[in-house]
C-alpha positions in Angstrom: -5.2 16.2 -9.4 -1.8 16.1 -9.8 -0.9 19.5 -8.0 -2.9 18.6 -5.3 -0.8 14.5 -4.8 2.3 17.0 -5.0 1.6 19.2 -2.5 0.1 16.5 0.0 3.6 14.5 -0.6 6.0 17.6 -0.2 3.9 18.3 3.5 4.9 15.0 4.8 5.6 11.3 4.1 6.7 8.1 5.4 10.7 8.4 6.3 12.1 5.4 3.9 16.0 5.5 3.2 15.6 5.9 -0.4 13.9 8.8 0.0 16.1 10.4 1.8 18.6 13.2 0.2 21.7 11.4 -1.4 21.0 8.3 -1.0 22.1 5.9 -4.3 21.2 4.6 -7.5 22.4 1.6 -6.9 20.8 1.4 -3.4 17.5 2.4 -5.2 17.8 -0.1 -7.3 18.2 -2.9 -5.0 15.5 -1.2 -3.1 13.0 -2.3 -6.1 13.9 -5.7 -5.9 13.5 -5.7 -2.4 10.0 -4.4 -2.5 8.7 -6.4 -5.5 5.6 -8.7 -3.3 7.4 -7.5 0.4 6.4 -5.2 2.9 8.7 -2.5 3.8 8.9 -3.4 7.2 10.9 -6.8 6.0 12.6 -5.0 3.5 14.9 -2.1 5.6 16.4 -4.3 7.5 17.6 -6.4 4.6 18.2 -3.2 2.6 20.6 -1.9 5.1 22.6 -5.3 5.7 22.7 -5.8 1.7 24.1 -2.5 1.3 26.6 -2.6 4.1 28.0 -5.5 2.8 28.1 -4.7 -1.5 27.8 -0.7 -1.1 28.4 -0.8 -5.1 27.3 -3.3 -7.8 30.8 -4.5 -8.3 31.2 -5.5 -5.0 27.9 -8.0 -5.5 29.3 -9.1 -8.5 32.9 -10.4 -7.2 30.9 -12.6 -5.4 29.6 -16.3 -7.0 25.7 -15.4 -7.0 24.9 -18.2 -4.6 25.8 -15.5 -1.7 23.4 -13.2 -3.1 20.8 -15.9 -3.0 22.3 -16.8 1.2 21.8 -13.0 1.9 18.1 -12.9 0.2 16.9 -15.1 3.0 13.5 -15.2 3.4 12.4 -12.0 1.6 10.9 -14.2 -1.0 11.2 -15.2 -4.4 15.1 -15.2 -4.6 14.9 -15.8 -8.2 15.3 -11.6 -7.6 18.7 -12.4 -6.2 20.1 -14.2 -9.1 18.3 -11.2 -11.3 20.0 -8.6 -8.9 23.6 -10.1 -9.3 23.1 -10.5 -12.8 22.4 -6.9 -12.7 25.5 -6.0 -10.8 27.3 -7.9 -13.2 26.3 -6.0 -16.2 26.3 -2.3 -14.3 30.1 -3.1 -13.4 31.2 -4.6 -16.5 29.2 -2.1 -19.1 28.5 0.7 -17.3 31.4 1.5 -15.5 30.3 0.1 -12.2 27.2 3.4 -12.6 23.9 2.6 -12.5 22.6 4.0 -16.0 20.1 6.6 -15.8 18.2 5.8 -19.1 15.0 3.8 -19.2 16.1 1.9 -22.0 19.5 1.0 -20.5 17.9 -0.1 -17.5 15.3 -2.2 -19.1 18.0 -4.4 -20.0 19.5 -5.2 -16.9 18.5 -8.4 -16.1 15.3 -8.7 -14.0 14.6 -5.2 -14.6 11.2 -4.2 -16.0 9.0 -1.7 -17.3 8.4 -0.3 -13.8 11.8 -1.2 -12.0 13.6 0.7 -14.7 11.2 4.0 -14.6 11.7 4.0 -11.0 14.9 4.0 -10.9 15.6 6.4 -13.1 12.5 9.0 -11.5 13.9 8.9 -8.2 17.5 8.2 -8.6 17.7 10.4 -11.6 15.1 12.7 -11.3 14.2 11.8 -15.1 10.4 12.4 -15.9 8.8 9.6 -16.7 5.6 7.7 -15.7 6.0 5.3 -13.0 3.1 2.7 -12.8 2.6 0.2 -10.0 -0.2 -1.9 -8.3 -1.1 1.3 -6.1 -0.7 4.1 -8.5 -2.6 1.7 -10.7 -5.6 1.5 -8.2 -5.1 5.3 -7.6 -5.7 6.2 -10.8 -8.5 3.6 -11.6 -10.7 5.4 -9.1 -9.6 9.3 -9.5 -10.0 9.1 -13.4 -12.3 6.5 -13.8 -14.7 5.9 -11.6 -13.7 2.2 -11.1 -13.1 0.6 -7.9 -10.4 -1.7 -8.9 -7.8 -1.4 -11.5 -8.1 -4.7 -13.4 -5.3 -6.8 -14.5 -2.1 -4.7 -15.7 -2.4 -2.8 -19.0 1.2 -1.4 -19.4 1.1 0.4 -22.4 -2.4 2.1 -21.2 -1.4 2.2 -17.5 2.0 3.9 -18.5 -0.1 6.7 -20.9 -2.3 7.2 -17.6 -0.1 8.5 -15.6 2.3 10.0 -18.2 -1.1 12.6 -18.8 -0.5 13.7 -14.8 3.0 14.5 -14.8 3.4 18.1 -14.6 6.6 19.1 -17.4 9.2 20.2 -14.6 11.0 17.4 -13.6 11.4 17.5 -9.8 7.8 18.2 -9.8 6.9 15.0 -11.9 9.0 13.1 -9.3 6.8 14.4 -6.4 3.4 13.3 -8.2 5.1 10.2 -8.8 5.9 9.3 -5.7 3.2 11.2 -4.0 0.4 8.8 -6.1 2.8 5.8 -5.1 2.1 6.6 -1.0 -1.6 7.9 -1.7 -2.0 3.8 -3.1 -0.1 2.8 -0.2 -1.5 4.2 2.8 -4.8 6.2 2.1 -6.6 4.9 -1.6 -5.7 1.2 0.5 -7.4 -1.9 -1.8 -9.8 -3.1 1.1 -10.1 -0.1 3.6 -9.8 3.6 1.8 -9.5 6.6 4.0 -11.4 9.0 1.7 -11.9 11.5 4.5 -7.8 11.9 4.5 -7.6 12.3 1.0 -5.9 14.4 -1.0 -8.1 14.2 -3.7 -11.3 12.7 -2.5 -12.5 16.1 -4.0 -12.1 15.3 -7.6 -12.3 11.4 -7.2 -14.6 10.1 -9.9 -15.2 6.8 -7.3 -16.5 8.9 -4.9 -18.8 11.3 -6.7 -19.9 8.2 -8.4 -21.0 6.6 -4.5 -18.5 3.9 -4.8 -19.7 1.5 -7.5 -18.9 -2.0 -7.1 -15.9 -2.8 -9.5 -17.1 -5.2 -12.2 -14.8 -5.4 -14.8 -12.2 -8.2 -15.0 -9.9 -9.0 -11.9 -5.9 -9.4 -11.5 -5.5 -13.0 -10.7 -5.5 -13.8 -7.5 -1.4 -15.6 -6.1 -2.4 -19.3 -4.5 -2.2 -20.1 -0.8 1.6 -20.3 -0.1 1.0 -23.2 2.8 1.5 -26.4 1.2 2.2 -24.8 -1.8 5.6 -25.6 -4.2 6.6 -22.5 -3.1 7.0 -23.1 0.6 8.7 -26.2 -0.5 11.4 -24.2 -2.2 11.9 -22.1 0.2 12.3 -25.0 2.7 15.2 -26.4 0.5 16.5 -23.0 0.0 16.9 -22.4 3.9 18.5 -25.6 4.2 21.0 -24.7 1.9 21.8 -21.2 3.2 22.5 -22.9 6.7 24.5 -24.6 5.1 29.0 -23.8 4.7 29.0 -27.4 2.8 27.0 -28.9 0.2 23.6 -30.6 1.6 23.6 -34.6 0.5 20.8 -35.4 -0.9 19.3 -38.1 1.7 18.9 -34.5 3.9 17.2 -32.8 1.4 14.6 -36.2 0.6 13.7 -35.7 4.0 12.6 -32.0 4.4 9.2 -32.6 2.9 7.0 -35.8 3.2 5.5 -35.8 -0.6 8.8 -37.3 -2.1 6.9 -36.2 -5.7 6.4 -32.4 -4.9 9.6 -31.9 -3.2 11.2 -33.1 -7.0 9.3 -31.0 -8.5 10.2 -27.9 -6.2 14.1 -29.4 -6.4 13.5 -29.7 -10.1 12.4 -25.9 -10.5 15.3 -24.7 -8.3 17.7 -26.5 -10.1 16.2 -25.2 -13.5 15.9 -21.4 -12.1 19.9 -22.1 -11.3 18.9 -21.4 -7.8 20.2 -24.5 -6.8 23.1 -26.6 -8.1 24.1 -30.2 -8.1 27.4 -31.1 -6.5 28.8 -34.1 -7.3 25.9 -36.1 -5.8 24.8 -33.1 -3.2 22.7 -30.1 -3.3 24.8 -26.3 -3.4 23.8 -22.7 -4.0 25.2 -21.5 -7.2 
């Protein structure tokens, strides 16, 4: 399975800037913050300007983090900005303003987990190890075991999974892991597989199998974002950003009708240090 994922990937893939030849660790990693829960249509755009303006991590981290929550702006769950500057922070002030190569280095960066850090360090670094997302994990779950859906997240299992596929050589463990990562994406697709474009539909155990319902325990499923606390975060947040001066407080009271959910979003921003009280007005860190 896995020579044939390598040998599909090598033919041709989607043109993304961190796949192309020389681009950074550091713009790798802010890459995978980007694209944790956002398309990569939103995300190259954002990628680009983020990089233009702090090409390094010590250029993000000379700056107070409420700028790296302004430049998020609507990619979604900035919490990932605060995480990213804390990052930068550590990478220039530890590692010599280098991204580390190491798993175990990365892993404690802040915001950085078991698949950010494995990422980075496969396609930055080239280092062979397993790296395990919600498409490799589908991939997988219907190539090796005849199961139509992955389930919720089993890291340590998920992780051994793929470990078995990589071949020893390095660069060609990097291609069979990012080759499984665009099979997920764009062909083994959760709702719509195109099996007849598959690399693999040869040896898929789904397929031989006639496509089985899945039947097994689901991931749980994220709640509507309209009307949700999160749209009223991100209400507040956009307020903010549009914002060169702190935002009084009899503004922010009246972005949002339900005076008791917009103090509970208020609340959580404030508690995720998202927000900050100023004197008696609203700030970004």
């Amino acid at each position: 399975m896995a020579g044939s994922i390598a040998e599909w990937f090598a033919a041709g893939h989607r043109d993304l800037p961190w796949r192309r030849a020389g681009f950074s660790a550091w713009g790798t990693l802010v890459s995978e913050f980007m694209l944790q829960q956002t398309p990569v249509a939103r995300v190259i755009p954002a990628l680009e300007r983020w990089l233009s303006r702090w090409p390094t991590p010590a250029d993000l981290a000379s700056v107070p983090p409420g700028e790296a929550v302004r430049a998020w702006e609507r990619l979604g769950y900035p919490r990932r900005a605060l995480a990213l500057h804390g990052a930068a922070t550590v990478i220039a002030e530890r590692h010599g303003n280098v991204v580390p190569a190491d798993v175990d280095a990365l892993l404690e960066l802040p915001g950085v987990g078991p698949y950010t850090a494995r990422a980075v360090a496969a396609f930055a670094y080239g280092v062979r190890t397993p790296v395990v997302d919600t498409n490799v994990r589908r991939v997988l779950a219907r190539a090796l075991r005849g199961q139509g859906d992955a389930g919720p997240a089993r890291t340590t299992a998920d992780l051994a999974e793929m470990a078995a596929q990589l071949p020893t050589d390095p660069a060609r463990a990097r291609l069979v892991n990012a080759g499984t990562m665009e099979l997920g994406q764009t062909i083994c697709t959760a709702r719509t597989p195109r099996c007849d474009d598959c690399p693999i539909a040869h040896l898929c155990a789904w397929r031989a199998a006639g496509y089985p319902s899945y039947e097994g325990p689901r991931a749980a499923v994220q709640k509507k974002y309209e009307g949700s606390d999160r749209q009223v975060r991100g209400i507040v947040l956009r307020e903010l950003r549009a914002s060169d001066t702190p935002v009084p407080v009899e503004v922010v009271a009246g972005l949002w009708a339900d005076a008791v959910q917009l103090d509970r979003a208020v609340s959580g921003l404030l508690r995720d240090g998202l927000v900050v009280l100023d004197g008696d007005d609203y700030a970004l860190p």
